[in-house]
N, C-alpha and C positions, 0 to 999 in steps of 0.2 A: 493413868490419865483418864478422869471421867468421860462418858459418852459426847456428851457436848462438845469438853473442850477439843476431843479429838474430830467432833463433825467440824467446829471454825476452821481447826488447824489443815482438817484438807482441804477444804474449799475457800482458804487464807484468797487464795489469785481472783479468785469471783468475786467472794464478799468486798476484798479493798479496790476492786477496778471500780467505774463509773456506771455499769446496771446496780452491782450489788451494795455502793454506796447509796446510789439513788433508792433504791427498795429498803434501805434501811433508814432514809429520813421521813420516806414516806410512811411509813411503822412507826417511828417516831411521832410527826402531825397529828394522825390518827389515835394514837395511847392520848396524846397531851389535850387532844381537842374533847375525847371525851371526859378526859378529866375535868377539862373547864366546862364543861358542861352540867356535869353532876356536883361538881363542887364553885361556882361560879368566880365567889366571893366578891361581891357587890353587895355594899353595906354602908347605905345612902348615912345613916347614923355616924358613923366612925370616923374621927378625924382626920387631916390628910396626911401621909408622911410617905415621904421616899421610898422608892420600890426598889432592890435589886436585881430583877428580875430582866430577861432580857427583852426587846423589843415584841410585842404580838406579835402573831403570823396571822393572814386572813385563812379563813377558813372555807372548807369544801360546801358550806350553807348553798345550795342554786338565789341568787338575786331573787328570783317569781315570788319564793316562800314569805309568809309573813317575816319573818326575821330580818330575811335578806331585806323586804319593800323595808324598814324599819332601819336597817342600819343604813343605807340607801339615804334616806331621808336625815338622817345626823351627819351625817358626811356631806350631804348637799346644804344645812345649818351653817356647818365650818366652811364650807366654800363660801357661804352668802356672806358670814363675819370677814373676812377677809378679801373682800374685793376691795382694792384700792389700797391695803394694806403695805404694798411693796415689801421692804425686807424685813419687817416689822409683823409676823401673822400671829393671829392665835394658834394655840399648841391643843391637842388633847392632855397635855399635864397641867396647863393653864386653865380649861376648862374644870377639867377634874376638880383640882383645889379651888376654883369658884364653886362647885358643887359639894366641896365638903367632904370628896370621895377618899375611901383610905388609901389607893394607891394611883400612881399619875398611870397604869395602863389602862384604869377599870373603863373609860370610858371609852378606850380606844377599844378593847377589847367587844366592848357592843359594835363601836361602828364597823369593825371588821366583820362582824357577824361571829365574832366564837362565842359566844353567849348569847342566851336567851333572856334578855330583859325582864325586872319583875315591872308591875305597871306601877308601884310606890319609885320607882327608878325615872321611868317614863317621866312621873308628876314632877319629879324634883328636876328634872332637864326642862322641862315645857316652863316652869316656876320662874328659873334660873334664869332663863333667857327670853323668857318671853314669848315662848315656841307654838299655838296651835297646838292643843292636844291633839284632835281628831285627825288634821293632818299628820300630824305624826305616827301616830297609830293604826288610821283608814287612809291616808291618802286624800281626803278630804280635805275642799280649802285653799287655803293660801299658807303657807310657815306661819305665818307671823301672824296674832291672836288681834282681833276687834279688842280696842279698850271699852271696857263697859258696854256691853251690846244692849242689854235692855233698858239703855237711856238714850235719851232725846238732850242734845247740846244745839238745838236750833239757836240759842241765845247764846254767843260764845261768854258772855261775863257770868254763867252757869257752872264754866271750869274752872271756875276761881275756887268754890267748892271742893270738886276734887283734889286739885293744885294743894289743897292745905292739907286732905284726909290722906294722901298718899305719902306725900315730902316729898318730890320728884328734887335731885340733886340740880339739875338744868330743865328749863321751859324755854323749847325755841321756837319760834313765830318761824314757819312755811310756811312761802309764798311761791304761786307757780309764774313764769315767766309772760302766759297768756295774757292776752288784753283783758279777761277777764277776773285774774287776777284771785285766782281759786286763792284760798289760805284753809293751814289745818294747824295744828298741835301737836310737839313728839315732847313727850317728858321721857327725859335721862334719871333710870335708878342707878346706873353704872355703866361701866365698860363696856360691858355685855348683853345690858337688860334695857331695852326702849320699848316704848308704849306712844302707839301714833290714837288719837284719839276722829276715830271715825267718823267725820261731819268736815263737812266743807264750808265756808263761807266767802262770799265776792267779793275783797276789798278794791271794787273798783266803782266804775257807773254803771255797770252792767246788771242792776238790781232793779226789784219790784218795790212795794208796800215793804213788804216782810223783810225784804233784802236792805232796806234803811235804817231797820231797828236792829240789825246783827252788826251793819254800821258800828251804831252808836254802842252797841254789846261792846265789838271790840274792843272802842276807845276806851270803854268801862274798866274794861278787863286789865285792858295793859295800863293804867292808870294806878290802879287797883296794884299790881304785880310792882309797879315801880316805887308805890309805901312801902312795900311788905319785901324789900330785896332780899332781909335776913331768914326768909320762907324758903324762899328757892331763886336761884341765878336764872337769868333772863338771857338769853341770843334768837338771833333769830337771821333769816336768810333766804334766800331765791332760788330756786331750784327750773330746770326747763320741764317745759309743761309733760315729758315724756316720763320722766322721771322721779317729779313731783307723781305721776299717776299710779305709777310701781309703789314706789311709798307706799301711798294711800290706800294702795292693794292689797298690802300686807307681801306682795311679792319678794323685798327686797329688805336688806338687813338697815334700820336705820341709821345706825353708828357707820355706814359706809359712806353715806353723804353728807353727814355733819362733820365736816371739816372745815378749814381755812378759807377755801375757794368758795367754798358756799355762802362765810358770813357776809354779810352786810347790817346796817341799821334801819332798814325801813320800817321797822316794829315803834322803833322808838322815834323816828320823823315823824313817824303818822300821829303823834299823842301831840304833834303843834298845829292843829287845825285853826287855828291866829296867825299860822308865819311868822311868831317872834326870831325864829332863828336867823342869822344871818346867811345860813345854808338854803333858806327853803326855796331860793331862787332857782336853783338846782335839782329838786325834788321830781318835774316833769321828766328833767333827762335821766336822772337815775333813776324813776320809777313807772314812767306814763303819764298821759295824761290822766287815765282813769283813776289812779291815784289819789290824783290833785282832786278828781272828781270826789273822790269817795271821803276825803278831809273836806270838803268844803258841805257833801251830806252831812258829815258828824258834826261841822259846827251849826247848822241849822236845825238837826232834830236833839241836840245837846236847849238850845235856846228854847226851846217846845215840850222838852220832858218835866 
């Protein structure tokens, strides 16, 4: 019997009791984590296929470390996708294969922290969803990325423009609950990928000069959007003014408040600034009266343009 086996075989009662088990898995962690380390295999390239492999374990990374602040921050991603989700969440293997990754733990395995991220990794997560690079990576920010920051959409019928250069799948009209009657823009690329376009506008009375002609933008716009339905699909809906503001923050995941509850038509009432509809008698109680105010701007500076 060689040396070894005769070291197991006397210390058989140690090794299988519950220290020398436990010292043996933790030897175990430690071989496997370095290995994932040196070998990561994360390989944004490679298509996605089925892993056999068994579940991650998290790793001994301290949270403070960049890695930890980094997986930190993808883990608190997937919590923001799934609020309101109920029994229905996103997975990290669902992830994954929206990213294209070769196996469904590669992505878990970063949010656990057993790997070290490459930043080509980074881009393709931030891409995918929509994510704030520098939040991601500094901490900086808010999650969720400004659409087009070095542009000016004071004139909402400006994002009819982008609407066409992107393809967004859905354009939905936000509105906040307020008498003021904020409104903004979230285009849907997918599931997982929303883009809130940063600019507000008052569709109410609560406007100046400048605030009459973003009026009549609007009407432009959704007018505009209602030729072109085979462009992109139109909803749109009301949000309370606390919530609409997380939005707009970029705090909150979009796809969590575009639901059922949320929709309504006031996108598409507001394009009858005639009241042909047989509804529009109704439009104050379902919308305000700043509403009614803000159709009756559009038909006035529509007559003027």
């Amino acid at each position: 019997m060689d040396p070894f086996t005769m070291w197991i075989w006397r210390n058989k009662d140690w090794l299988f009791a519950g220290a020398g088990l436990e010292a043996l898995h933790l030897i175990w962690r430690r071989l496997n984590h370095t290995s994932r380390q040196s070998n990561p295999s994360i390989d944004i390239g490679l298509p996605y296929r089925e892993s056999a492999a068994a579940p991650p374990q998290p790793s001994d990374i301290p949270p403070s470390t960049e890695v930890g602040l980094i997986s930190g921050r993808i883990r608190h991603v997937l919590e923001l996708m799934n609020e309101g989700r109920g029994n229905d969440p996103f997975t990290y293997a669902a992830l994954s294969n929206e990213m294209g990754l070769h196996s469904v733990g590669a992505l878990e395995n970063v949010a656990l922290g057993n790997v070290d991220p490459p930043f080509g990794f980074l881009d393709s997560f931030c891409n995918t969803f929509g994510v704030t690079r520098q939040w991601l990576v500094e901490g900086k920010g808010t999650p969720y990325a400004i659409f087009d920051p070095g542009r000016s959409y004071s004139d909402p019928y400006t994002c009819l423009d982008v609407i066409r250069a992107t393809r967004p799948k859905m354009t939905y009209f936000v509105r906040s609950a307020s008498a003021a009657g904020e409104t903004t823009l979230v285009l849907k690329y997918s599931e997982y990928r929303y883009k809130v376009i940063r600019h507000h506008w008052n569709i109410s009375d609560q406007v100046g000069g400048q605030g009459e002609q973003q009026i009549l933008g609007m009407y432009r716009l959704l007018k505009a959007l209602s030729e072109r339905r085979a462009e992109t699909g139109c909803s749109g809906g009301t949000l309370s003014n606390d919530i609409f503001w997380k939005l707009y923050g970029g705090t909150i995941f979009a796809g969590s408040v575009i639901n059922l509850r949320f929709v309504n038509q006031w996108w598409d009432d507001f394009t009858d600034i005639t009241h042909h509809y047989d509804i529009a008698k109704h439009y104050e109680g379902w919308y305000g009266k700043g509403f009614v105010r803000a159709q009756e701007i559009a038909r006035v500076a529509l007559l003027h343009s």
